[in-house]
N, CA, C and O atoms as a MOPAC input file, in Angstrom:
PM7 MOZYME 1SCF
protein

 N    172.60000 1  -102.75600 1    36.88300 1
 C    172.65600 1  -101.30900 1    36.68500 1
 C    171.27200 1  -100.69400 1    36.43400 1
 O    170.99300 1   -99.59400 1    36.91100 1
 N    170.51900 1  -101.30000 1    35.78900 1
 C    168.83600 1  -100.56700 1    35.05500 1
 C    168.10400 1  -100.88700 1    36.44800 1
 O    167.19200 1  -100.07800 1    36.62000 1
 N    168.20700 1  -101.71500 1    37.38400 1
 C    167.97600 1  -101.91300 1    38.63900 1
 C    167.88000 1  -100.46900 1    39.75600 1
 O    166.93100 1   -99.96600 1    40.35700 1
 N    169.25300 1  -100.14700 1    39.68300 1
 C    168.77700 1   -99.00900 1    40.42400 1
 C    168.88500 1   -97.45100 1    39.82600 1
 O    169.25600 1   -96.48600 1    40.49400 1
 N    168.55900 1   -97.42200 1    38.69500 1
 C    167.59700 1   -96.49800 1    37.80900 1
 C    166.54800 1   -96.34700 1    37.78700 1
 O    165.96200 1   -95.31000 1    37.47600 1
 N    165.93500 1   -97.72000 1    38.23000 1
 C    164.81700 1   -98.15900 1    38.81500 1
 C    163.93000 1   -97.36700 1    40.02500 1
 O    162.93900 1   -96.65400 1    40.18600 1
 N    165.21900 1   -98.14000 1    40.87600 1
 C    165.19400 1   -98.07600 1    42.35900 1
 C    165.35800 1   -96.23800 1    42.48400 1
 O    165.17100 1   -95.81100 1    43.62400 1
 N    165.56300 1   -95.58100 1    41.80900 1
 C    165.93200 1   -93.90100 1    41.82300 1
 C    164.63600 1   -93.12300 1    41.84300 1
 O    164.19600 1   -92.17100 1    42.48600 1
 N    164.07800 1   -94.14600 1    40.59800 1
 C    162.65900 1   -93.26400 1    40.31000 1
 C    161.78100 1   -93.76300 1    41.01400 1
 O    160.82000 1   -93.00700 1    41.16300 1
 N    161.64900 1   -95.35000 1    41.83900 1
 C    160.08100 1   -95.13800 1    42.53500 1
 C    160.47800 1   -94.32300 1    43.86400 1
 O    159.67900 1   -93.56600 1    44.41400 1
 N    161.97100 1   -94.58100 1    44.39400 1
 C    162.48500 1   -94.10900 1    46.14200 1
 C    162.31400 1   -92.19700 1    45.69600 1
 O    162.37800 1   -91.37800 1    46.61300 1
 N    162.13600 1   -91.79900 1    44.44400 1
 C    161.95200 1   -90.27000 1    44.53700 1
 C    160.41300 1   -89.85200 1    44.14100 1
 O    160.12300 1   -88.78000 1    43.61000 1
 N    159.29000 1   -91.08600 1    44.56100 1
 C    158.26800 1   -90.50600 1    43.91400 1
 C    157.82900 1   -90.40600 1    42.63200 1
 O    156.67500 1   -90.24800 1    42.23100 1
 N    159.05200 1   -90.53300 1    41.89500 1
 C    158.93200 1   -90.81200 1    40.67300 1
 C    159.20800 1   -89.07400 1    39.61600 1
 O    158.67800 1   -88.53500 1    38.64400 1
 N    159.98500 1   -88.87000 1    40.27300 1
 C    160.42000 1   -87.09600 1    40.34500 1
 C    162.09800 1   -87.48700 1    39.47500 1
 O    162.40800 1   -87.30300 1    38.29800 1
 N    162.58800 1   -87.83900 1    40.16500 1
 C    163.83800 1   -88.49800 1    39.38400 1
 C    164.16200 1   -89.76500 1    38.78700 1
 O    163.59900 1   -90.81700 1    39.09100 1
 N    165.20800 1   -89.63700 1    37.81200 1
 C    166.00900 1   -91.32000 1    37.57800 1
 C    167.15000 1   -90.51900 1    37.31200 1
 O    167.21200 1   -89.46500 1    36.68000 1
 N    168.45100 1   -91.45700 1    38.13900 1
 C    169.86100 1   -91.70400 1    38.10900 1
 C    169.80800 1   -92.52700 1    36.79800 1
 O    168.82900 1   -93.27200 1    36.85000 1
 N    170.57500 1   -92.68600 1    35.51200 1
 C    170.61000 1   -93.16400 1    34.33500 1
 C    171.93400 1   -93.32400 1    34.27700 1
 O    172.12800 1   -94.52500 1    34.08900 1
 N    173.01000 1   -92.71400 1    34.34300 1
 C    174.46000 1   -92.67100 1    34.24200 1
 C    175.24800 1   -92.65300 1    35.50700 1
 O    174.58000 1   -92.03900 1    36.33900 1
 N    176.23200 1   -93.00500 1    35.95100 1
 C    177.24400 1   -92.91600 1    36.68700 1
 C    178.59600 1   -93.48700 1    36.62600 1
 O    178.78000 1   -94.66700 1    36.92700 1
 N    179.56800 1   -92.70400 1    36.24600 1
 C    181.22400 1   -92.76800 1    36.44200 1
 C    181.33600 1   -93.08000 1    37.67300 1
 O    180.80300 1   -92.48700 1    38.61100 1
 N    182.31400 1   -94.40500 1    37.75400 1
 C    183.25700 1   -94.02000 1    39.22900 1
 C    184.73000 1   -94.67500 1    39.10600 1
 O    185.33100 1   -95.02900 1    38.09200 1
 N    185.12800 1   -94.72400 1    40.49600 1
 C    186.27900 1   -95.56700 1    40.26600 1
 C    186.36500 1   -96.26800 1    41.78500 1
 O    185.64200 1   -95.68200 1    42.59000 1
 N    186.93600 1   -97.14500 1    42.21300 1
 C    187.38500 1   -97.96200 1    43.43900 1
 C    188.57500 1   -97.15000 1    44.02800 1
 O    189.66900 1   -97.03400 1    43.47400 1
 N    188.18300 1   -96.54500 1    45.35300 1
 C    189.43900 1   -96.07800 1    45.58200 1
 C    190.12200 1   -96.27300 1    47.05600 1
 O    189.53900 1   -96.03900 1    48.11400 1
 N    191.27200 1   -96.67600 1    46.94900 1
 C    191.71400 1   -97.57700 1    48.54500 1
 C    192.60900 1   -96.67800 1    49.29800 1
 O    193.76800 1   -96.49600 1    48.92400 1
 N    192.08200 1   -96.07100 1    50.41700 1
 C    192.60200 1   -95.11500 1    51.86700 1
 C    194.35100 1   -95.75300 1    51.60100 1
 O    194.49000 1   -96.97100 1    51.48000 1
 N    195.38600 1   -94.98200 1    51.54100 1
 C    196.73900 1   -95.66800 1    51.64500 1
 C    196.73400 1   -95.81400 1    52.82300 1
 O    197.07500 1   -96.96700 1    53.08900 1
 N    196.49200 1   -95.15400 1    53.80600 1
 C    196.61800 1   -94.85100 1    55.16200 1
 C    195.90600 1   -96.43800 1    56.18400 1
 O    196.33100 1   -96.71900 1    57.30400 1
 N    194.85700 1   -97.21300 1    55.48900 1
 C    193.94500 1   -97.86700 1    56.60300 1
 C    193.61700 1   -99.10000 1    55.57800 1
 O    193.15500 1  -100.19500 1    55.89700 1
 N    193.91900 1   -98.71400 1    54.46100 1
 C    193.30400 1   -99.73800 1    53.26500 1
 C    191.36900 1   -99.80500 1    53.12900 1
 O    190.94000 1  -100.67600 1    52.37300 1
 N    190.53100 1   -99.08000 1    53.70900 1
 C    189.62200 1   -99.49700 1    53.14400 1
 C    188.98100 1   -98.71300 1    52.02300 1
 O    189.21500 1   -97.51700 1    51.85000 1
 N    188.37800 1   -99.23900 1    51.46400 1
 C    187.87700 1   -99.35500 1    49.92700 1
 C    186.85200 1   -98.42700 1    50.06600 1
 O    186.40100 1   -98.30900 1    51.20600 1
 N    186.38300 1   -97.75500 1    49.20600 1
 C    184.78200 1   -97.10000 1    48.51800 1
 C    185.15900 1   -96.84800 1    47.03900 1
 O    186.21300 1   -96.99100 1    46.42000 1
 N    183.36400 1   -96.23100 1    46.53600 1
 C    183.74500 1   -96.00900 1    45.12500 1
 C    183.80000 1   -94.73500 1    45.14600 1
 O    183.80400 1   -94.40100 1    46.33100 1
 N    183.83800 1   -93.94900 1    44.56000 1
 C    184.20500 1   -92.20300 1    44.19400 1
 C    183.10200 1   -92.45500 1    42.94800 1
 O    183.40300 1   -93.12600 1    41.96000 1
 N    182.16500 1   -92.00800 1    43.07500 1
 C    181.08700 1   -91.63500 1    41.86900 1
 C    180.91000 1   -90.58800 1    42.00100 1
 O    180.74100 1   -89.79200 1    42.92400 1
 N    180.99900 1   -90.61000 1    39.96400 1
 C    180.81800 1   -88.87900 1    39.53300 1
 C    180.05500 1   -89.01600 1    38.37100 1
 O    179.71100 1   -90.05200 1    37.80300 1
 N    179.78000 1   -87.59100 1    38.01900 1
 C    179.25100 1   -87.60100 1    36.45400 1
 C    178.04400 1   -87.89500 1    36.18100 1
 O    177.89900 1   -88.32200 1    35.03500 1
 N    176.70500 1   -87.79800 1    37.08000 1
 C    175.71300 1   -88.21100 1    37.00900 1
 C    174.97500 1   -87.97900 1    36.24200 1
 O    175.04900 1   -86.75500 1    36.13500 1
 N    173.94800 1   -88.47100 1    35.29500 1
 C    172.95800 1   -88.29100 1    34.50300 1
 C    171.48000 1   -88.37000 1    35.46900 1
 O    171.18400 1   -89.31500 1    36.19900 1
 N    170.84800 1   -87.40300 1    35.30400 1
 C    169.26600 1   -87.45700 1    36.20100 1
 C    168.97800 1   -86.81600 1    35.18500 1
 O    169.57600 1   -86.03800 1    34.44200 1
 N    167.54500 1   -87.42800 1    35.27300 1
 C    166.46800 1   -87.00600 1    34.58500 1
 C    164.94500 1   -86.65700 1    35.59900 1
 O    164.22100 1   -87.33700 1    36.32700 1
 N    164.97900 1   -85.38800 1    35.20500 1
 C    164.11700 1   -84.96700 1    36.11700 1
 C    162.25800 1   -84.68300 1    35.63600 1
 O    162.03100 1   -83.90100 1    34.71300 1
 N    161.35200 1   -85.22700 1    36.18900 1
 C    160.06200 1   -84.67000 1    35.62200 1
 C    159.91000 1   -83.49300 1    35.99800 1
 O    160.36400 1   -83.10400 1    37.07400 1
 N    159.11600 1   -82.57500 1    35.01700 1
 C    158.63900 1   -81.21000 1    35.16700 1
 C    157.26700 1   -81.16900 1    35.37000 1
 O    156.47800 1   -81.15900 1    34.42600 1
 N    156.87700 1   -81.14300 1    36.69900 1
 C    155.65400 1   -80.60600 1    36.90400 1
 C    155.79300 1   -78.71000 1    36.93500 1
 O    156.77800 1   -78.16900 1    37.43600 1
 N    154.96800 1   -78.14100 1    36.49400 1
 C    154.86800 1   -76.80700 1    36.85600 1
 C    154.28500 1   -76.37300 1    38.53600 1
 O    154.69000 1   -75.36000 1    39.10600 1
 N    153.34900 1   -77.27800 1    39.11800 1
 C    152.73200 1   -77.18000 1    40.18200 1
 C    153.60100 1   -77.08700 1    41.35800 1
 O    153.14100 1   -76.67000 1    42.42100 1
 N    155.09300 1   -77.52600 1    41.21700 1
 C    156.10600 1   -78.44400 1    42.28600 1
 C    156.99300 1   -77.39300 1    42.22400 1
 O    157.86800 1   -77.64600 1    41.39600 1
 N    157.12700 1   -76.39200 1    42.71500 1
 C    157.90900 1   -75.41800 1    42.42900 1
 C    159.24100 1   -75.62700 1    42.95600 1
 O    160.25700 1   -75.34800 1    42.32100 1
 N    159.22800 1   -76.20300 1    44.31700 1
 C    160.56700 1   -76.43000 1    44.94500 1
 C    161.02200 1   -77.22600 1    44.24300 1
 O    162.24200 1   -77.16500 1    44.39600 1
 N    160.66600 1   -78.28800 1    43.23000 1
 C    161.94200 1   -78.93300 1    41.79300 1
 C    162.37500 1   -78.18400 1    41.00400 1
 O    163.34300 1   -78.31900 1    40.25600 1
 N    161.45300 1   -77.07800 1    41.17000 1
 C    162.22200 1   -75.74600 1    39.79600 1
 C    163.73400 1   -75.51600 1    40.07600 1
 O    164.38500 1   -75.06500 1    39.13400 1
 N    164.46100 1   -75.79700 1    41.39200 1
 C    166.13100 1   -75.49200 1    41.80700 1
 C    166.78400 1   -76.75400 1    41.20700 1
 O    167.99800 1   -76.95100 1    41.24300 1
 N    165.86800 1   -77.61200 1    40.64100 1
 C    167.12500 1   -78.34500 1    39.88400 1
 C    167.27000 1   -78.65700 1    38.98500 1
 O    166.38300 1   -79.24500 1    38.36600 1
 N    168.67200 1   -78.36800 1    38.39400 1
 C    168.91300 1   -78.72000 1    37.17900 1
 C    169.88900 1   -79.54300 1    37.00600 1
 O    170.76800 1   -79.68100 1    37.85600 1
 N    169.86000 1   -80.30000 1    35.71300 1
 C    170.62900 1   -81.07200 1    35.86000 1
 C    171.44800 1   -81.38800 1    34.71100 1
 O    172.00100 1   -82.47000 1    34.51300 1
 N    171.48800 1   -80.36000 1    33.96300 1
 C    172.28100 1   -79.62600 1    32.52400 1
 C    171.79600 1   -80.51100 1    31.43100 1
 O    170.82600 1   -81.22700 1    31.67600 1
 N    172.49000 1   -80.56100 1    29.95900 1
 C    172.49800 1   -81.02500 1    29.04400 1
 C    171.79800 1   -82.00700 1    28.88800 1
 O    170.90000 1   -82.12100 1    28.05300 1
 N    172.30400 1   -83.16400 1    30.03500 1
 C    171.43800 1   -84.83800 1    29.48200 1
 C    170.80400 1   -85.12200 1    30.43400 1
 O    170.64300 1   -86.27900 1    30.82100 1
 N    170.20400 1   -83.82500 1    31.12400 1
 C    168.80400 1   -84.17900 1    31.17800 1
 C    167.81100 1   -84.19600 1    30.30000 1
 O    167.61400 1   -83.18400 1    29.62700 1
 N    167.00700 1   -85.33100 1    30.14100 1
 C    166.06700 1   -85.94400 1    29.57600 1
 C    164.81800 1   -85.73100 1    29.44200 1
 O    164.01300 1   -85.66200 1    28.51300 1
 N    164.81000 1   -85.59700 1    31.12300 1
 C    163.24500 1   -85.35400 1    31.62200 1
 C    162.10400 1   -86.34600 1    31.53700 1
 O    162.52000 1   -87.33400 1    32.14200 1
 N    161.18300 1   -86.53200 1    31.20800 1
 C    159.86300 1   -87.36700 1    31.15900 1
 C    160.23300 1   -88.42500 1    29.66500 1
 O    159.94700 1   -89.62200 1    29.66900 1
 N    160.86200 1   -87.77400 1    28.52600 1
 C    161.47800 1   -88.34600 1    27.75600 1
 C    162.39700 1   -89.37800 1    27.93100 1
 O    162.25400 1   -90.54900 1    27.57900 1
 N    163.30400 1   -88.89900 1    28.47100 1
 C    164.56600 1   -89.76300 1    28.93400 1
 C    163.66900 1   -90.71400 1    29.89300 1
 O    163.97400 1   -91.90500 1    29.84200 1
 N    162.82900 1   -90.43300 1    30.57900 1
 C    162.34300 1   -91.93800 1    32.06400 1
 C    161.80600 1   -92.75500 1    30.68700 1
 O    162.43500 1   -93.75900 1    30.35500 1
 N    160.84300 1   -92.39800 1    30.02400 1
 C    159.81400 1   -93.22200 1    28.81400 1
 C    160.72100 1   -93.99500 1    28.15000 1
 O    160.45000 1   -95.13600 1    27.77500 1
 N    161.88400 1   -93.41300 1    27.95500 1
 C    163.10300 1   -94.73700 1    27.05100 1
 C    163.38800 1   -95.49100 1    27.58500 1
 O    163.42000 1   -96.62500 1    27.10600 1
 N    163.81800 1   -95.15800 1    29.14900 1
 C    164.09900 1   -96.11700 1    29.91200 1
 C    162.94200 1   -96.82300 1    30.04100 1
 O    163.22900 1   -97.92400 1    29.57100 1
 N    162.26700 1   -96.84000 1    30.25100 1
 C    160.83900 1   -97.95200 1    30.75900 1
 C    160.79500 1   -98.59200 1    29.11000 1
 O    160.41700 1   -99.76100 1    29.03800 1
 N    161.10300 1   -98.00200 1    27.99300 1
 C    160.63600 1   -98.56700 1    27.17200 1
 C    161.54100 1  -100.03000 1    26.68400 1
 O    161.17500 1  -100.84200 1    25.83500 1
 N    162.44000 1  -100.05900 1    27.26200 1
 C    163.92800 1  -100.74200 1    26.74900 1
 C    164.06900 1  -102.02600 1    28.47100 1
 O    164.42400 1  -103.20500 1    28.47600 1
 N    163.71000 1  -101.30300 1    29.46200 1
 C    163.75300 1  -102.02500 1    30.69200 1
 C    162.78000 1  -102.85300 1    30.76300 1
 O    161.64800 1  -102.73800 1    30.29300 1
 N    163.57200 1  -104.32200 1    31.80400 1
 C    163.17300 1  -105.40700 1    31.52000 1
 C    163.27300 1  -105.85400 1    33.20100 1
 O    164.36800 1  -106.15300 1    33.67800 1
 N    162.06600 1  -105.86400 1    34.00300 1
 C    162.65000 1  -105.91800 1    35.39800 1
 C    163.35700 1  -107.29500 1    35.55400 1
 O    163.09700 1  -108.30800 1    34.90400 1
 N    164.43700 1  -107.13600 1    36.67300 1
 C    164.73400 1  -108.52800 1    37.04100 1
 C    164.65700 1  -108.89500 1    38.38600 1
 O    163.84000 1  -108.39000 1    39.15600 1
 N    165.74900 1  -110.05000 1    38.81700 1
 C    165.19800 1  -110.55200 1    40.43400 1
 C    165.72600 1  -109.56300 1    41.21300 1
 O    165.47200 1  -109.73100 1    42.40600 1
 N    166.53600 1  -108.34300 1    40.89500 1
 C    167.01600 1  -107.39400 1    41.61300 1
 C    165.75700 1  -106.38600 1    41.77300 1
 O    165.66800 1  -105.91500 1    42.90700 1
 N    164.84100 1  -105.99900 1    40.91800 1
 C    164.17100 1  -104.96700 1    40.58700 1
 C    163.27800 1  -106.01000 1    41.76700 1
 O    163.20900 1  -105.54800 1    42.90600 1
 N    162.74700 1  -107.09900 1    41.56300 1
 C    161.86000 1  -107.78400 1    42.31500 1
 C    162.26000 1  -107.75100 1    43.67600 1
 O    161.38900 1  -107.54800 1    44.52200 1
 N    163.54800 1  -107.93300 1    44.05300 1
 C    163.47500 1  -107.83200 1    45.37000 1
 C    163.49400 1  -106.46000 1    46.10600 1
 O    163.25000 1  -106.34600 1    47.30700 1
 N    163.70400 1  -105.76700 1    45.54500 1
 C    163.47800 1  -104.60500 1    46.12000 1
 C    161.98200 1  -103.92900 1    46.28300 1
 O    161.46400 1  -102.97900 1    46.87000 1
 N    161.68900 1  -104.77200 1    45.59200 1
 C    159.78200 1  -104.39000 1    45.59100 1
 C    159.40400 1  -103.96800 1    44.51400 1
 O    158.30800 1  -104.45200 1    44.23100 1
 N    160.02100 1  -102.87100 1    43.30400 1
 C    160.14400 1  -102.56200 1    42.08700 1
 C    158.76600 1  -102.94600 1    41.15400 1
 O    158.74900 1  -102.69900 1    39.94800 1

């Protein structure tokens, strides 16, 4: 999971991290195949003032921001997932 929280913030530049996500498994009655339904996302977004086109997003309450990425890095521990992805 801290893997691609990871994988969120270097693939955005380092502009975002995905931190939270709800889902559930949910199976087509019709064909049977499977996906997940994810909701409820937590992002944490950096605030540059210079980057104006990030000024359209928000991302309510638990966003974090530069705070919220620093906990995460502070607590994260890469592994062979983070490694193979290049991380």
């Amino acid at each position: 999971p801290q893997s691609f929280s990871h994988f969120t913030y270097e693939k955005s530049k380092r502009y975002f991290m995905v931190v939270d996500l709800q889902g559930v498994l949910a199976i087509n009655p019709v064909d049977g195949t499977k996906c997940y339904k994810l909701t409820d996302p937590v992002i944490h977004k950096r605030r540059k003032k210079k980057k104006e086109k990030l000024r359209k997003y928000t991302f309510g309450r638990t966003d974090r921001g530069e705070k919220g990425m620093k906990a995460f890095f502070h607590t994260h521990q890469c592994n062979d997932l983070c490694r193979l992805l290049g991380l």
